[in-house]
TIKE-259234 format. One line per 10 residues: number of its first residue (from 0); for each residue x, y, z of C-alpha. Coordinates in nm, 3 decimals. Layout:
REM residues N
NUM	X:Y:Z ~ ...
//
This chain:
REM residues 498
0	0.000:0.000:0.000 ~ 0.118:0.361:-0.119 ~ 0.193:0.598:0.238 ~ -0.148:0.628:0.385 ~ -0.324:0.935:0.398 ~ -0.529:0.891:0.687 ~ -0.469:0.677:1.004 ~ -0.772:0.502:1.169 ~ -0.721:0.484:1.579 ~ -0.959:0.296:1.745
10	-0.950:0.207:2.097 ~ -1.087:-0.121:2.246 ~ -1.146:-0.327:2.529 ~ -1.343:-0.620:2.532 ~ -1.494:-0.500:2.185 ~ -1.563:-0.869:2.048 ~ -1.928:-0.791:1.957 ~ -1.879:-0.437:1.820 ~ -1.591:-0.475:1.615 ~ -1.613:-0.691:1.303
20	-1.877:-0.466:1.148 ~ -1.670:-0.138:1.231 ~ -1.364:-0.272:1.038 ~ -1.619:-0.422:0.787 ~ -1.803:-0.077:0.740 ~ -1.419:0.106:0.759 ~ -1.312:-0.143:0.441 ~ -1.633:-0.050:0.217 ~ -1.510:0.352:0.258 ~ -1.496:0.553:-0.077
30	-1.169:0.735:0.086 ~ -0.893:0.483:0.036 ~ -0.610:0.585:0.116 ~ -0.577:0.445:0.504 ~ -0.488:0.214:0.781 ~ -0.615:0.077:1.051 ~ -0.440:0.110:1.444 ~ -0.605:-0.096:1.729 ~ -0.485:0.007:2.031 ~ -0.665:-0.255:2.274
40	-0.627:-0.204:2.679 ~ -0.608:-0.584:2.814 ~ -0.909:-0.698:2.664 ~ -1.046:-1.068:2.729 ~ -1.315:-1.142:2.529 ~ -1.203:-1.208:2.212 ~ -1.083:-0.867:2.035 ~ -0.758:-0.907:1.974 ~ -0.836:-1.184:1.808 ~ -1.069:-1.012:1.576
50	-0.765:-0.711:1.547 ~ -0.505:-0.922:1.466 ~ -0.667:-1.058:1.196 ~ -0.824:-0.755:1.064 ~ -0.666:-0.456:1.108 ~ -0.327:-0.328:1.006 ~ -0.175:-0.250:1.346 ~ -0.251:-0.368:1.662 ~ -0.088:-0.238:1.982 ~ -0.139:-0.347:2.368
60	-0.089:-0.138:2.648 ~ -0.180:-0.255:2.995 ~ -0.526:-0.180:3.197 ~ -0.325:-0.038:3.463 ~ -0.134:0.239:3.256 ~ -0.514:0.336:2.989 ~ -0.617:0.669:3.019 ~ -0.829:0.820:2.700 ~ -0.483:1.011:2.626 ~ -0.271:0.801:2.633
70	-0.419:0.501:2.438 ~ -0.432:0.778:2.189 ~ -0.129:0.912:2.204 ~ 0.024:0.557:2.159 ~ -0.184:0.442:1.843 ~ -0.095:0.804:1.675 ~ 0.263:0.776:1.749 ~ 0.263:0.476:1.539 ~ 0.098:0.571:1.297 ~ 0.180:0.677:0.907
80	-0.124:0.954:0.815 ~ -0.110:1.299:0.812 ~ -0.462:1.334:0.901 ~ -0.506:1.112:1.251 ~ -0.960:1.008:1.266 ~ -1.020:0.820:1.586 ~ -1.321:0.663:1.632 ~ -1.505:0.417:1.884 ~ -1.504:0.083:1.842 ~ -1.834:0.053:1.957
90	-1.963:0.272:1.650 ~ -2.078:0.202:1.276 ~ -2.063:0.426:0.945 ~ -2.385:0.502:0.783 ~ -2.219:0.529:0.476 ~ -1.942:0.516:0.252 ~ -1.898:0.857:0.279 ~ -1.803:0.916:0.626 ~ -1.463:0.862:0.601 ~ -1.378:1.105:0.335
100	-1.679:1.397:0.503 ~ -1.497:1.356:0.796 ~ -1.117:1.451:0.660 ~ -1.223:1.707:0.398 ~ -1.228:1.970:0.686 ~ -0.892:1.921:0.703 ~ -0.750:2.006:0.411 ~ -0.843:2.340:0.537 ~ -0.472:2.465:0.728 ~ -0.711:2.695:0.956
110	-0.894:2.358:1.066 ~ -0.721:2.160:1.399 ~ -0.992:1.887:1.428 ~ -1.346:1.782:1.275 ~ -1.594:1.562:1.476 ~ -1.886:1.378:1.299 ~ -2.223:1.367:1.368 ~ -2.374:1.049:1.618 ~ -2.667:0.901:1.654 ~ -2.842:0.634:1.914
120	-2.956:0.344:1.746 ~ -3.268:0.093:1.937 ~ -2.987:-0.026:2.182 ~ -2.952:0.330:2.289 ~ -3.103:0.508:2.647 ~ -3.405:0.699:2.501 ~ -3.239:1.013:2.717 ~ -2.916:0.980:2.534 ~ -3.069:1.016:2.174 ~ -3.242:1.308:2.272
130	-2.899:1.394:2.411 ~ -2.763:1.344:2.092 ~ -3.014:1.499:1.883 ~ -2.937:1.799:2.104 ~ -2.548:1.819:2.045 ~ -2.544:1.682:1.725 ~ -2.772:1.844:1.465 ~ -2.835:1.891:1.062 ~ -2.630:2.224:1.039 ~ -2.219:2.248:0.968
140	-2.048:2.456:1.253 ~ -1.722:2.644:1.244 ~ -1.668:2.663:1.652 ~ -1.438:2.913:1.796 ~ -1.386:3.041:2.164 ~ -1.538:3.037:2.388 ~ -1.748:2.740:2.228 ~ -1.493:2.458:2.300 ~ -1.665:2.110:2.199 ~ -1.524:1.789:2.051
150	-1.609:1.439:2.035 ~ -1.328:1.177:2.014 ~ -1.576:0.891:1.952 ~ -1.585:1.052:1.571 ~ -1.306:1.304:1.512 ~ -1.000:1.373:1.280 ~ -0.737:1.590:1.390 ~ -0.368:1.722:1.246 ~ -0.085:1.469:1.306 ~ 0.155:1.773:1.284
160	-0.053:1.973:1.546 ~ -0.058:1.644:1.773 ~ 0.303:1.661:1.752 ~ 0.334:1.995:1.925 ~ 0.059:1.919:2.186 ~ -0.041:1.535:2.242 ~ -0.354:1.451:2.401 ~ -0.354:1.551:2.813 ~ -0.280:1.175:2.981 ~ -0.405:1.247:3.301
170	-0.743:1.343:3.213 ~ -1.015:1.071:3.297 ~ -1.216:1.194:2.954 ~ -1.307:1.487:2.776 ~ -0.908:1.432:2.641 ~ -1.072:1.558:2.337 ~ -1.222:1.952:2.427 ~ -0.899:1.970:2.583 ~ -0.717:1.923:2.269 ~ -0.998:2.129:2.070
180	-0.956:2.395:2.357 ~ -0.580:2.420:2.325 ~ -0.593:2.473:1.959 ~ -0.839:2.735:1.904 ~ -0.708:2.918:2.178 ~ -0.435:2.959:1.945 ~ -0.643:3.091:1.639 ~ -0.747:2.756:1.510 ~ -1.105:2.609:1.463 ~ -1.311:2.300:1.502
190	-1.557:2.142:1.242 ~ -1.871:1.983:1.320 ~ -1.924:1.808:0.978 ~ -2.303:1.632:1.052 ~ -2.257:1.408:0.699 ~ -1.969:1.213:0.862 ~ -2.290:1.032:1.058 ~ -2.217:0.723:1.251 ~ -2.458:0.514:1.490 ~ -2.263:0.551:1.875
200	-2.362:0.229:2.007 ~ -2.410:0.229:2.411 ~ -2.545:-0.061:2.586 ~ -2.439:0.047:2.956 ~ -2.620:-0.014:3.275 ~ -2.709:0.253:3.547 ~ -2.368:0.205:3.743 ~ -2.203:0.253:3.412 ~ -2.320:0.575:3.302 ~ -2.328:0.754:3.668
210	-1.927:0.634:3.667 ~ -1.914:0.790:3.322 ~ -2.066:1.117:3.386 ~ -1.872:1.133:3.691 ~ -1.530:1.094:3.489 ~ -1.646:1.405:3.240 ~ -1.714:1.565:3.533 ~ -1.368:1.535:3.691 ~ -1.200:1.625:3.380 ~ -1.469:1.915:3.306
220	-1.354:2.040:3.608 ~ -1.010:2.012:3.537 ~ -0.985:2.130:3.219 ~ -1.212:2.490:3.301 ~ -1.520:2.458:3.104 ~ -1.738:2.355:3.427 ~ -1.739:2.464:3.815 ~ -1.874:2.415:4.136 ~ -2.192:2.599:4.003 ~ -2.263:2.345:3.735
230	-2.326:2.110:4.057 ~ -2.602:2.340:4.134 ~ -2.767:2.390:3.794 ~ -2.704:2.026:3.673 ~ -2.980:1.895:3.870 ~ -3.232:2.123:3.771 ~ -3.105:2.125:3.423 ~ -3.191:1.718:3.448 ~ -3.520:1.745:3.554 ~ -3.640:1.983:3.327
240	-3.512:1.747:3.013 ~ -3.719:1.444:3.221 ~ -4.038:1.639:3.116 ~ -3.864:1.715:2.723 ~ -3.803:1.370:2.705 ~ -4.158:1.272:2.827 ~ -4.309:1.518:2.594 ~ -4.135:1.346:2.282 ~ -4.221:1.016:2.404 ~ -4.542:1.075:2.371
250	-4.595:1.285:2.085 ~ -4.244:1.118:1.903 ~ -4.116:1.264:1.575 ~ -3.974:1.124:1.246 ~ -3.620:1.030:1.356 ~ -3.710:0.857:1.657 ~ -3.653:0.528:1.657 ~ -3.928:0.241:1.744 ~ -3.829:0.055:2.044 ~ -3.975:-0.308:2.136
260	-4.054:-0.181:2.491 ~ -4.359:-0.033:2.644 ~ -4.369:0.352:2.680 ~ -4.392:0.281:3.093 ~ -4.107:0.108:3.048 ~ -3.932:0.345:2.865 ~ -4.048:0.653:3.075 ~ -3.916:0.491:3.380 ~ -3.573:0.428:3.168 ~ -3.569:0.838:3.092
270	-3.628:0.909:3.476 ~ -3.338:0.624:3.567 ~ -3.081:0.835:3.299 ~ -3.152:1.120:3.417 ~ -3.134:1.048:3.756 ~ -2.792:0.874:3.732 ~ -2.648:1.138:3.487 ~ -2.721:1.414:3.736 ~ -2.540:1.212:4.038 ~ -2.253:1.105:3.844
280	-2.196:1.501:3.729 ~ -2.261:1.667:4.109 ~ -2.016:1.426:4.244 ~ -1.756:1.432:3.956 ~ -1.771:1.838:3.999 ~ -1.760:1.772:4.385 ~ -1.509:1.499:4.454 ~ -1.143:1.550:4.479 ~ -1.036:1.227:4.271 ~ -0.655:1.372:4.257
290	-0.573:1.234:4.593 ~ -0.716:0.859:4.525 ~ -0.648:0.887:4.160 ~ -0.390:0.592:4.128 ~ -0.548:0.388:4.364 ~ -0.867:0.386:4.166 ~ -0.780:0.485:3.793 ~ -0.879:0.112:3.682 ~ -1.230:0.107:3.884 ~ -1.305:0.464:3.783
300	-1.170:0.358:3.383 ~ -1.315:0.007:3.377 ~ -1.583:-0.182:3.416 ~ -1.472:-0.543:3.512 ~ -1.794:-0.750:3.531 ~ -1.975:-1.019:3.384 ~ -2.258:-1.248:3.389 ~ -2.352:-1.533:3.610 ~ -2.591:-1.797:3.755 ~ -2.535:-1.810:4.109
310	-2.771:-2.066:4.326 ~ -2.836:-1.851:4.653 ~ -2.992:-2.159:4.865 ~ -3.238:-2.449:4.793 ~ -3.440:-2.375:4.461 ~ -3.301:-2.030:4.470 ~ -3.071:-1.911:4.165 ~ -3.045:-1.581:3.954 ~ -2.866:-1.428:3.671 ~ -2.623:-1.210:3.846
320	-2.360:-0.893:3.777 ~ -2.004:-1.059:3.940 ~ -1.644:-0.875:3.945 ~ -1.400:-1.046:3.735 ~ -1.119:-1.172:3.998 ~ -0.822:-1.036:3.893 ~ -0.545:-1.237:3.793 ~ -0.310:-1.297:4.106 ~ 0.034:-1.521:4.096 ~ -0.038:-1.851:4.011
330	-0.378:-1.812:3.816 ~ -0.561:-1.795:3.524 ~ -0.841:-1.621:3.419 ~ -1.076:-1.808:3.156 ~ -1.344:-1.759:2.943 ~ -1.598:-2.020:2.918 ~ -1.697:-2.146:2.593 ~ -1.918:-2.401:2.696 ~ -2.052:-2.570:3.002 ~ -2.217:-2.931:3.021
340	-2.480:-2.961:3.291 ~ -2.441:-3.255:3.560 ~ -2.641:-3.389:3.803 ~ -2.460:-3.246:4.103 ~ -2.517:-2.882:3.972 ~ -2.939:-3.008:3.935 ~ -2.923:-3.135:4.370 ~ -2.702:-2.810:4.429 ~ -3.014:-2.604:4.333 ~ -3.236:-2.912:4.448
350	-3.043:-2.893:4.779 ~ -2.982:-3.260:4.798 ~ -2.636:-3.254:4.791 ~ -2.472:-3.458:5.085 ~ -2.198:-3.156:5.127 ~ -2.510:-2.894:5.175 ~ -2.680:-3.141:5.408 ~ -2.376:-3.152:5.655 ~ -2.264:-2.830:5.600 ~ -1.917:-2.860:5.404
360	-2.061:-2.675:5.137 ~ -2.216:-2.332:5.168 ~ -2.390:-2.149:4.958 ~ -2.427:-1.907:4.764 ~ -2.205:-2.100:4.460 ~ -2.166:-2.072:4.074 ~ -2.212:-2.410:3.977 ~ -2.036:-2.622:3.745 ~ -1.735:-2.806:3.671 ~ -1.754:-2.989:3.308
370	-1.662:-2.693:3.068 ~ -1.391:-2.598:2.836 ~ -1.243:-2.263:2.794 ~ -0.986:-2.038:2.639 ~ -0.719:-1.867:2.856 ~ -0.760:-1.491:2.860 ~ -0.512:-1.408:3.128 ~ -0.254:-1.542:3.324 ~ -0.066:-1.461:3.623 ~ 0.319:-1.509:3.712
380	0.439:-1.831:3.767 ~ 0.240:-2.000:3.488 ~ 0.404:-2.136:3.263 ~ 0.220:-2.452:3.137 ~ -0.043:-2.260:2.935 ~ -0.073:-1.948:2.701 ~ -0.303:-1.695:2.655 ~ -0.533:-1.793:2.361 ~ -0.477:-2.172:2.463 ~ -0.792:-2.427:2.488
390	-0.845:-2.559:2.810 ~ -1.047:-2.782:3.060 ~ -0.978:-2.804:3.434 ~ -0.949:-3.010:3.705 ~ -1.280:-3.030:3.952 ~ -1.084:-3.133:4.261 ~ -0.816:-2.910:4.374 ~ -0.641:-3.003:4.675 ~ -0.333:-2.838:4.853 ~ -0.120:-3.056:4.681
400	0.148:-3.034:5.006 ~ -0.061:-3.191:5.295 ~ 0.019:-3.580:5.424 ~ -0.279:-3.690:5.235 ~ -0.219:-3.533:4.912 ~ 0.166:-3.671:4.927 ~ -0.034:-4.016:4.921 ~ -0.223:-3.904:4.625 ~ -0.558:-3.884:4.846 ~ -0.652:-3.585:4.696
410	-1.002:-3.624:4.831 ~ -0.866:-3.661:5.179 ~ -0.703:-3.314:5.170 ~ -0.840:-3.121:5.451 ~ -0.796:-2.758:5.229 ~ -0.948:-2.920:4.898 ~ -1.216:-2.723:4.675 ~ -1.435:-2.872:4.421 ~ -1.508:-2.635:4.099 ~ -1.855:-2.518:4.114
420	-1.933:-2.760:4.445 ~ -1.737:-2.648:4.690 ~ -1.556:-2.339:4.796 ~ -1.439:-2.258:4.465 ~ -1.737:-2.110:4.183 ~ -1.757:-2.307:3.860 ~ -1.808:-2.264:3.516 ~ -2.183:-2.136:3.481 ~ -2.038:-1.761:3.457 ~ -1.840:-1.599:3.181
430	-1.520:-1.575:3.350 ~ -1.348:-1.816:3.559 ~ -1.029:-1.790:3.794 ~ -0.840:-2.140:3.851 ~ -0.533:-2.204:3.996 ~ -0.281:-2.269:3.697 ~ -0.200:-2.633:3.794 ~ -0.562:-2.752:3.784 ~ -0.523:-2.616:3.370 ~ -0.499:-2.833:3.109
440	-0.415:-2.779:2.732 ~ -0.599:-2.915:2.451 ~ -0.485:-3.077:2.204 ~ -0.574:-2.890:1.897 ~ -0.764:-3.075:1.679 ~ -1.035:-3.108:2.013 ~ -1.315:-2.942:1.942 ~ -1.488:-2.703:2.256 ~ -1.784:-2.854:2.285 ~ -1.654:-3.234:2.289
450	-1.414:-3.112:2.539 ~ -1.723:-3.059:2.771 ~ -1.679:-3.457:2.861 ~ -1.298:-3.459:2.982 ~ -1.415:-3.452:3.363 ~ -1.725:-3.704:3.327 ~ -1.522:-3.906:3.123 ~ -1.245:-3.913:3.329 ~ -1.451:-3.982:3.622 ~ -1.546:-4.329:3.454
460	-1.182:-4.407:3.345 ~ -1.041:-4.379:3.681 ~ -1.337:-4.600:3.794 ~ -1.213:-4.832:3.525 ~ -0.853:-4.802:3.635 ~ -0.945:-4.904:3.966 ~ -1.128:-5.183:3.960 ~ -0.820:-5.346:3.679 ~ -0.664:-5.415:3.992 ~ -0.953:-5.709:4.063
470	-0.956:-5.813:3.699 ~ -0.781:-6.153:3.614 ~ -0.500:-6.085:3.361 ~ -0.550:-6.266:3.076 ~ -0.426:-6.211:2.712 ~ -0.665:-6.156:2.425 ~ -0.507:-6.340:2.085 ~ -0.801:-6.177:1.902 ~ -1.012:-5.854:1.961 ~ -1.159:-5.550:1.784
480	-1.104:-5.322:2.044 ~ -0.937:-4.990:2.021 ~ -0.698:-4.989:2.337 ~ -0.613:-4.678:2.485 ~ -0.323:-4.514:2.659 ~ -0.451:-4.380:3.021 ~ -0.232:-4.156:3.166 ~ -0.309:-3.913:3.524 ~ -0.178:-3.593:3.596 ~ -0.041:-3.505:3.912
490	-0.381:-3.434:4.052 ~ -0.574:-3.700:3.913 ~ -0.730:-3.561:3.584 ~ -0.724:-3.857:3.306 ~ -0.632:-3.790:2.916 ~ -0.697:-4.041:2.659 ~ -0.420:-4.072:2.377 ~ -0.551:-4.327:2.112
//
């Protein structure tokens, strides 16, 4: 490819679902002349995967060191463009237009940086497309002081102006009005181009968008385009859109979308928004985050959770919200591909279970212990898997030290835990943290869901194993069976090599 023209950043993490179609709708662009830079932040569920095969750089910086700036900062510095567009992952095109709509301001000298126009698609908080309709309308703007606005989830700015002033790393968001502040300060001005349209693609829950108001808010603050009196006004501001929001619910207008819920549901969903969008500001413009900053960048930045069914007690299970564990020495973190269901997990919930009846087992538990995954993460001192490897684990995991275990009575181990029975959770959840030596590699040509029956399977072959010793030995001159090879790991799991 000839030197690119344009550079594409796009920041991700855990961007598996959003992804494909951006780099899909990115490929179909009438503007040509570009590549692609993921910069990803330690995701797990897939995206690099996607990245690596798809676009034309992909760069990894830790979880720990992300800030808006600096992810940025580090795709731009590697890229080849003059013209730098940076866009969310979790966005699409409209067109095949956007691209070049979107870089045409540029080629004015006067022009720093050009944001496109979004727009909430049916995933989207009915709130947040009115929000949207408000900032982003039909009309081009040429903003200049004291109107400082940007929007880094659809932008383009000057490599050589990013050169003299990179993006402010210590800002928890709003990196962008920063930037766009600095410059037209200086006698430069920002573009809003509306025909370089994409849908901005939000599916957060309440805790996420209080913690993401609240990070605007800190950096509003910071950056001097907000004060302590915008925790005054916000509120009122907020419930005064509750009733404009009502209003267009029920008289709607051309470009709103149809949703699939009821209009009580969906009023209820406007108060909820607004509610949370008004706490999150106050105490983002109230809070003094500098002081507890480091300590809780990655909480403030991240949102590490995931789904789960967790049996609370006898006939009593849900669909919850967990933390991911993070990764400590010794461990890794999986993602469960799929999960076979076994009659211990059916008297868990039933409460039949002998280890519930005497009390060895407690609950609440996430069940289940016959799944395969793929390694995400891993922690020091592992060194018998890779990230990206297949793998099923062990169920029982004993101390592996203790006078018992030494006599390979792993079930007699005082400090054992049983996947998804007891003391350890299982595999009905997205994420699961094991102890590395209870992780075993597939072989490749395993498929994921097959691999479901290692631990039943090797259940019955140890069964098998031990009652050989009460067989007769005798020699077979002539049989069709296939023998196989039974070999046990250190901590009993059984592998079949034909």
């Amino acid at each position: 490819m000839d030197q690119p023209e344009t550079s594409i950043i796009i920041r991700t993490y855990n961007e598996a679902r959003f992804l494909p179609n951006l780099l899909e709708a990115i490929k179909q662009q009438r503007h040509d002349r570009f590549e692609t830079i993921v910069v990803d932040s330690g995701s797990i569920d897939g995206t690099l995967d996607i990245a690596e095969k798809e676009a034309d750089k992909v760069l990894r910086i830790q979880s720990r060191d992300f800030t808006f700036g600096y992810s940025l900062n580090v795709g731009i510095q590697a890229a080849s463009g003059r013209f730098m567009v940076i866009v969310s992952a979790h966005t699409l095109p409209l067109d095949e237009n956007w691209l070049d709509k979107l870089v045409q301001a540029l080629y004015d000298e006067n022009t720093a940086m050009a944001y496109g126009c979004q727009i909430g698609g049916l995933s989207s908080k009915f709130s947040e497309i009115r929000d949207m309709q408000r900032t982003f309308g039909a009309k081009r703007k040429e903003l200049k002081p004291p109107r400082f606005f940007a929007n880094n989830a659809n932008s383009a700015i000057r490599k050589n102006l990013w050169q003299k002033h990179p993006f402010d790393e210590t800002l928890l968001g709003l990196e962008d009005i920063e930037w766009a502040k600095y410059w037209m300060k200086r006698g430069y001005q920002v573009v809003y181009e509306p025909q370089a349209a994409l849908y901005h693609i939000h599916e957060e829950n309440w805790r996420q968008i209080r913690r993401r108001y609240f990070r605007e808010a800190v950096a509003a603050r910071r950056i001097g385009i907000q004060g302590f009196r915008h925790a005054l006004t916000t509120p009122i501001t907020e419930t005064g859109r509750i009733f404009s929001d009502m209003k267009h619910l029920i008289f709607p207008n051309d470009k709103q979308p149809k949703f699939d819920v009821s209009d009580s549901q969906l009023a209820g969903d406007i108060v909820m928004f607004r509610y949370n969008k008004a706490v999150g500001t106050v105490k983002g413009l109230l809070s003094n985050v500098s002081k507890e900053y480091q300590d809780r960048k990655e909480e403030i930045l991240f949102d590490r959770c995931c789904k789960a069914v967790v049996i609370h007690g006898e006939k009593k299970a849900s669909l919850d919200e967990i933390q991911i564990p993070k990764v400590k020495p010794g461990d890794v973190l999986i993602r469960v591909a799929y999960e076979a269901v076994c009659a211990t997990d059916l008297e868990i919930f039933e409460g039949t279970l002998g280890y519930y009846k005497n009390g060895m087992a407690k609950y609440p538990i996430i069940p289940g212990h016959e799944f395969s995954g793929q390694v995400v993460a891993i922690g020091p001192n592992v060194d018998q898997v890779e990230i990206g490897d297949h793998v099923v684990v062990e169920c029982i995991q004993s101390c592996g030290e203790c006078e018992e275990c030494l006599r390979e009575n792993f079930l007699g181990c005082e400090k054992r835990t049983e996947l998804g029975v007891i003391g350890r959770n299982g595999g009905y959840s997205e994420y699961v943290m094991i102890p590395g030596k209870f992780v075993h590699q597939l072989p490749p040509e395993l498929d994921m869901i097959s691999a479901c029956l290692c631990e039943p399977l090797a259940v019955a072959l140890k069964g098998i194993k031990r009652l050989r010793r009460t067989w007769r030995r005798r020699e077979k001159k002539d049989s069709n069976l296939t023998f196989f090879n039974i070999t046990l790991s250190p901590h009993r799991f059984l592998f079949l090599k034909k």
